[in-house]
DSSP file (Angstrom, degrees, kcal/mol; ACC not computed):
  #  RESIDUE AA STRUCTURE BP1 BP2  ACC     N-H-->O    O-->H-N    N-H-->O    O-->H-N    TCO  KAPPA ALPHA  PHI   PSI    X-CA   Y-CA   Z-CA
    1    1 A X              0   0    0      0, 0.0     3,-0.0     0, 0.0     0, 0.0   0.000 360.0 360.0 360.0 137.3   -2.3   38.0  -10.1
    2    2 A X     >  -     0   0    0      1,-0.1     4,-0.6     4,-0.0     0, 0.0  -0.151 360.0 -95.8 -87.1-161.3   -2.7   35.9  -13.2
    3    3 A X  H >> S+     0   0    0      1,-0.2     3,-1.1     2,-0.2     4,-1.0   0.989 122.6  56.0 -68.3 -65.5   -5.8   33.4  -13.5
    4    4 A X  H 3> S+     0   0    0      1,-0.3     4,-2.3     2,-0.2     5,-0.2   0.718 103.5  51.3 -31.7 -46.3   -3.7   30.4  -12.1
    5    5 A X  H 3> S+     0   0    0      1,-0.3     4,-2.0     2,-0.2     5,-0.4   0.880 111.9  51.0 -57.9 -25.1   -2.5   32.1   -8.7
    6    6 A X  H <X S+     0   0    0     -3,-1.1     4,-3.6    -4,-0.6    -1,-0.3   0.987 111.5  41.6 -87.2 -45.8   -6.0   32.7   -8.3
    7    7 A X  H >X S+     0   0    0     -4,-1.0     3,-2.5     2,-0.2     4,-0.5   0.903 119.1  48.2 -41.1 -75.3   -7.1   28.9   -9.0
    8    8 A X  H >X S+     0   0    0     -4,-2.3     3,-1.9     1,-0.3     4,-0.9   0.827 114.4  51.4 -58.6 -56.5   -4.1   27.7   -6.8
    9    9 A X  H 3X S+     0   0    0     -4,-2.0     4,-1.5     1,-0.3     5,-0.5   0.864 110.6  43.6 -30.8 -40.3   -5.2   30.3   -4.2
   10   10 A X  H <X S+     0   0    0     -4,-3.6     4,-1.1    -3,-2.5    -1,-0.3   0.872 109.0  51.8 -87.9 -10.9   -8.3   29.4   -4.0
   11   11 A X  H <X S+     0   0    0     -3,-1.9     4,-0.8    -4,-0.5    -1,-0.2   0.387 108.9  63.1 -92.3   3.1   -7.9   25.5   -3.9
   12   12 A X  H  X S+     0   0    0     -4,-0.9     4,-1.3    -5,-0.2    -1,-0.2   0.859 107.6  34.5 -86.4 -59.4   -5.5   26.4   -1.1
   13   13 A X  H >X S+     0   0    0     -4,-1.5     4,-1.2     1,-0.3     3,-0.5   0.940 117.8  56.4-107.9 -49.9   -8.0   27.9    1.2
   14   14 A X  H 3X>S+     0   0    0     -4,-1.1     4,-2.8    -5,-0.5     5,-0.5   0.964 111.5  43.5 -20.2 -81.4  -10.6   25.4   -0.1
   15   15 A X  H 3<5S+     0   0    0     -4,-0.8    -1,-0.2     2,-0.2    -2,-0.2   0.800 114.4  49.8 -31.0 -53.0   -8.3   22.8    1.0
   16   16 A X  H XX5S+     0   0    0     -4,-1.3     3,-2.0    -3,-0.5     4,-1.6   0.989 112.0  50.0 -42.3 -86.3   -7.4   24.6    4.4
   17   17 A X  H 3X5S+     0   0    0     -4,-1.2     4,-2.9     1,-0.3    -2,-0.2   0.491 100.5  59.4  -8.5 -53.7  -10.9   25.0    5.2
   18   18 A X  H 3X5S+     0   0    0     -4,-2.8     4,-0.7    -5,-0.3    -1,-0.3   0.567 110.9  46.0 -83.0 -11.7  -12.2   21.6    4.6
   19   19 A X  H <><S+     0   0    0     -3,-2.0     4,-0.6    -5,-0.5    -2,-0.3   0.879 106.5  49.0-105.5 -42.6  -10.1   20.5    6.9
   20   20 A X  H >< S+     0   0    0     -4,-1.6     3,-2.3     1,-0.2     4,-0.4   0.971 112.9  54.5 -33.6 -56.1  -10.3   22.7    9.7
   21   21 A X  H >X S+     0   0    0     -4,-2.9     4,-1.8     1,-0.3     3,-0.7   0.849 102.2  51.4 -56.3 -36.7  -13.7   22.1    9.3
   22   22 A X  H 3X S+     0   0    0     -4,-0.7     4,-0.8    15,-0.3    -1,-0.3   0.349 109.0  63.5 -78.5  -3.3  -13.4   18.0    9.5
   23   23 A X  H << S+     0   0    0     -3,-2.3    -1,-0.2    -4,-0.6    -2,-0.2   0.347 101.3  54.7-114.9  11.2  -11.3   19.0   13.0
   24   24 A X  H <> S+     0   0    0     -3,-0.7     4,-1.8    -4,-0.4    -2,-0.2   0.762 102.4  44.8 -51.6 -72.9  -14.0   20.2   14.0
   25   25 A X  H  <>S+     0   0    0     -4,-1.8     5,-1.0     1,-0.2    -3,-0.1   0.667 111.3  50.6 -72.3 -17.1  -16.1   17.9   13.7
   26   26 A X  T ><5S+     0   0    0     -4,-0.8     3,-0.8     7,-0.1    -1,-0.2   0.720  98.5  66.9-104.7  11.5  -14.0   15.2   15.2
   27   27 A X  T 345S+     0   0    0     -4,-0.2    -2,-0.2     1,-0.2    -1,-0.1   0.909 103.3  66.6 -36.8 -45.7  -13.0   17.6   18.7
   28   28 A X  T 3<5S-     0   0    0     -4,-1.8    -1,-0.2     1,-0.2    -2,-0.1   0.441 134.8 -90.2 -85.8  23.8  -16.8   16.7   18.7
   29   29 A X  T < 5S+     0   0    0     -3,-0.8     2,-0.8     1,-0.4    -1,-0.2   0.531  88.2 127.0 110.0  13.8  -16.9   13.1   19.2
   30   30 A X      < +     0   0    0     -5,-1.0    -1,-0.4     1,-0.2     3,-0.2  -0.916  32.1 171.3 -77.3 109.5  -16.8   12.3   15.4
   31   31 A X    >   +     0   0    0     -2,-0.8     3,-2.1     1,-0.1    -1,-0.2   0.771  62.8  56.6-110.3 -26.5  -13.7    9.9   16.0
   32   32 A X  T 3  S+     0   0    0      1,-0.2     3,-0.4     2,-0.2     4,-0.3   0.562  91.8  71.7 -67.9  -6.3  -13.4    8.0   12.1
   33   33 A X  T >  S+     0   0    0      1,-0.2     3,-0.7    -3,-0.2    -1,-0.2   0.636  84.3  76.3 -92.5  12.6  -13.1   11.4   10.5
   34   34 A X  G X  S+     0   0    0     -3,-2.1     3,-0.8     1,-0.2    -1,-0.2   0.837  84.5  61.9 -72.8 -11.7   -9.7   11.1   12.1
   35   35 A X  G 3  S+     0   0    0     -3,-0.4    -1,-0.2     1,-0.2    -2,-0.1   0.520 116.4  22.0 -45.2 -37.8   -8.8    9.0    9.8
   36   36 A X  G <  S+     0   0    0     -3,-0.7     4,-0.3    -4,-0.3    -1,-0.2  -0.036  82.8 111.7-162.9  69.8   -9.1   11.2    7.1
   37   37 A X  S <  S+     0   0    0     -3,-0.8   -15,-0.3     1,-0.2    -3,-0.1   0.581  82.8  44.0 -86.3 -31.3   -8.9   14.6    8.4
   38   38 A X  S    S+     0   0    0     -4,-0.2    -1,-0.2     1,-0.1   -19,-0.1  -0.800  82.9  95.7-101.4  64.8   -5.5   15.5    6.8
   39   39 A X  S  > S+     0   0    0     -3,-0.2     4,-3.0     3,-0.1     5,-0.4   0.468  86.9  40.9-122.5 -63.3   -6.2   14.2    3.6
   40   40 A X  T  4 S+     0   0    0     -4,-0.3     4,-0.4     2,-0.2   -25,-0.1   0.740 116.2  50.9 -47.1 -19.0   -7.4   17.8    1.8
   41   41 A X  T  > S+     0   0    0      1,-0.2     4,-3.5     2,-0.1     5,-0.3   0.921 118.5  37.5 -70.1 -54.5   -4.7   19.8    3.6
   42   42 A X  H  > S+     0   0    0      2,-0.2     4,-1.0     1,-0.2    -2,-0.2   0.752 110.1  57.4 -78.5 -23.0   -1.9   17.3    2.4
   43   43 A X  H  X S+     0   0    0     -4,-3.0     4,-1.6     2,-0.2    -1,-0.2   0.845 117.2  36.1 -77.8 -40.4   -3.4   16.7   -0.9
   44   44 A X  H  > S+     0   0    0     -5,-0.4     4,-1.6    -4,-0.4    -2,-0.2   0.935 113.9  55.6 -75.1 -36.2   -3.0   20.9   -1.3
   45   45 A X  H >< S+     0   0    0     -4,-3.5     3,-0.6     1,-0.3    -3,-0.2   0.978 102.7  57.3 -56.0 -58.6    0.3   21.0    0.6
   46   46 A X  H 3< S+     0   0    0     -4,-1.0    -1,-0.3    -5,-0.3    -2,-0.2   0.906 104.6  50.3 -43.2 -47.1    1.6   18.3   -2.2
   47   47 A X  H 3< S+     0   0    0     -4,-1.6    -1,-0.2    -3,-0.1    -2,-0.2   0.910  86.9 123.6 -75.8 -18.8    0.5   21.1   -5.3
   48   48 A X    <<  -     0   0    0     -4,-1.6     3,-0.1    -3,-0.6    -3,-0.0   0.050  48.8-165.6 -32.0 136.3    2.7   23.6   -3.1
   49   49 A X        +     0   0    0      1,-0.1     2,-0.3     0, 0.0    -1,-0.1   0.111  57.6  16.7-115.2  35.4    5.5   25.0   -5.4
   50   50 A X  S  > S-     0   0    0      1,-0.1     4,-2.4     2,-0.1     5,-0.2  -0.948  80.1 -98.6-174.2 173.1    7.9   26.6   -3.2
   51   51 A X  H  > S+     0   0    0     -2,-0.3     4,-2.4     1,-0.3     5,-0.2   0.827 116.5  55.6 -56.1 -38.2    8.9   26.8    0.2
   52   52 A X  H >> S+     0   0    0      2,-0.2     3,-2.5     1,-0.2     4,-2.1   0.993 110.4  46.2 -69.0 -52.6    7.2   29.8    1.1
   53   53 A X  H 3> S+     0   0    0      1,-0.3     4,-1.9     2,-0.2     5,-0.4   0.939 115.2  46.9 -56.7 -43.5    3.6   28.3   -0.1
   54   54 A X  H 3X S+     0   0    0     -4,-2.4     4,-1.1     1,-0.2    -1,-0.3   0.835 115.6  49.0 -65.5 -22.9    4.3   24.8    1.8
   55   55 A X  H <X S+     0   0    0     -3,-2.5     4,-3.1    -4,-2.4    -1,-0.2   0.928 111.2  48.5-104.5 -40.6    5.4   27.2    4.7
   56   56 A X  H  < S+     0   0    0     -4,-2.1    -1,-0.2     1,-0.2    -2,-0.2   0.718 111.5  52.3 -40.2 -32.8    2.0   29.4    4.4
   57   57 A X  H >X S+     0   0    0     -4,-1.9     4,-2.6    -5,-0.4     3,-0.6   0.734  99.5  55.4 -81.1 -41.1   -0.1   26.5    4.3
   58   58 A X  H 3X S+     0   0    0     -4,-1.1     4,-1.9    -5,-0.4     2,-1.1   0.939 111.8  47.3 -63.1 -49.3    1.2   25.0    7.2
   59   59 A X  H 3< S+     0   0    0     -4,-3.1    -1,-0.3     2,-0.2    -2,-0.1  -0.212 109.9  53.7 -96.0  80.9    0.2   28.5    9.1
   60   60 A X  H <> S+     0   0    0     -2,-1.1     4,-1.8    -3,-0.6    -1,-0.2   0.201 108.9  48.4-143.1 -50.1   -3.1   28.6    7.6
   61   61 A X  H  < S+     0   0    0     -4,-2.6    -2,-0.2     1,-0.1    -3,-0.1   0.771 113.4  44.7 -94.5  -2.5   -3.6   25.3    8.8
   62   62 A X  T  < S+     0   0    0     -4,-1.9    -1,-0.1     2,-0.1    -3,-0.1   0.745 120.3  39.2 -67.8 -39.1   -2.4   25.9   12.5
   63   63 A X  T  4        0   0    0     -5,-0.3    -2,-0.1     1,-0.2    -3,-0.1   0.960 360.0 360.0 -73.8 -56.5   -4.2   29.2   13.0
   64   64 A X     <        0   0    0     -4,-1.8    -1,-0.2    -5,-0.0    -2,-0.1   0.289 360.0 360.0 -25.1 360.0   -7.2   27.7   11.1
């Protein structure tokens, strides 16, 4: 894997992560971070450059 895969990988799971984690916290009564819960996921989904990554991402963030 060259350096970049590794960046975009990692801002991927970054991305994931911080949002699973923010749907977390509003199952738990947080109710304004619904607001902006999706924002890191879609902000990573957006660098996707091919189908397969937008399609990875997507189950990353449903099992996630």
């Amino acid at each position: 894997m060259k350096h970049g895969a590794l960046t975009r990988a990692g801002l991927s799971l970054t991305g994931t992560l911080a949002s699973a984690l923010l749907l977390a916290f509003y199952a738990h009564g947080h109710w304004w971070l619904g607001l902006v819960l999706l924002v890191p996921w879609l902000l990573v989904l957006d660098r996707a450059r091919s189908l397969i990554a937008s399609l990875a991402l997507g189950l990353a963030m449903a099992v996630g």
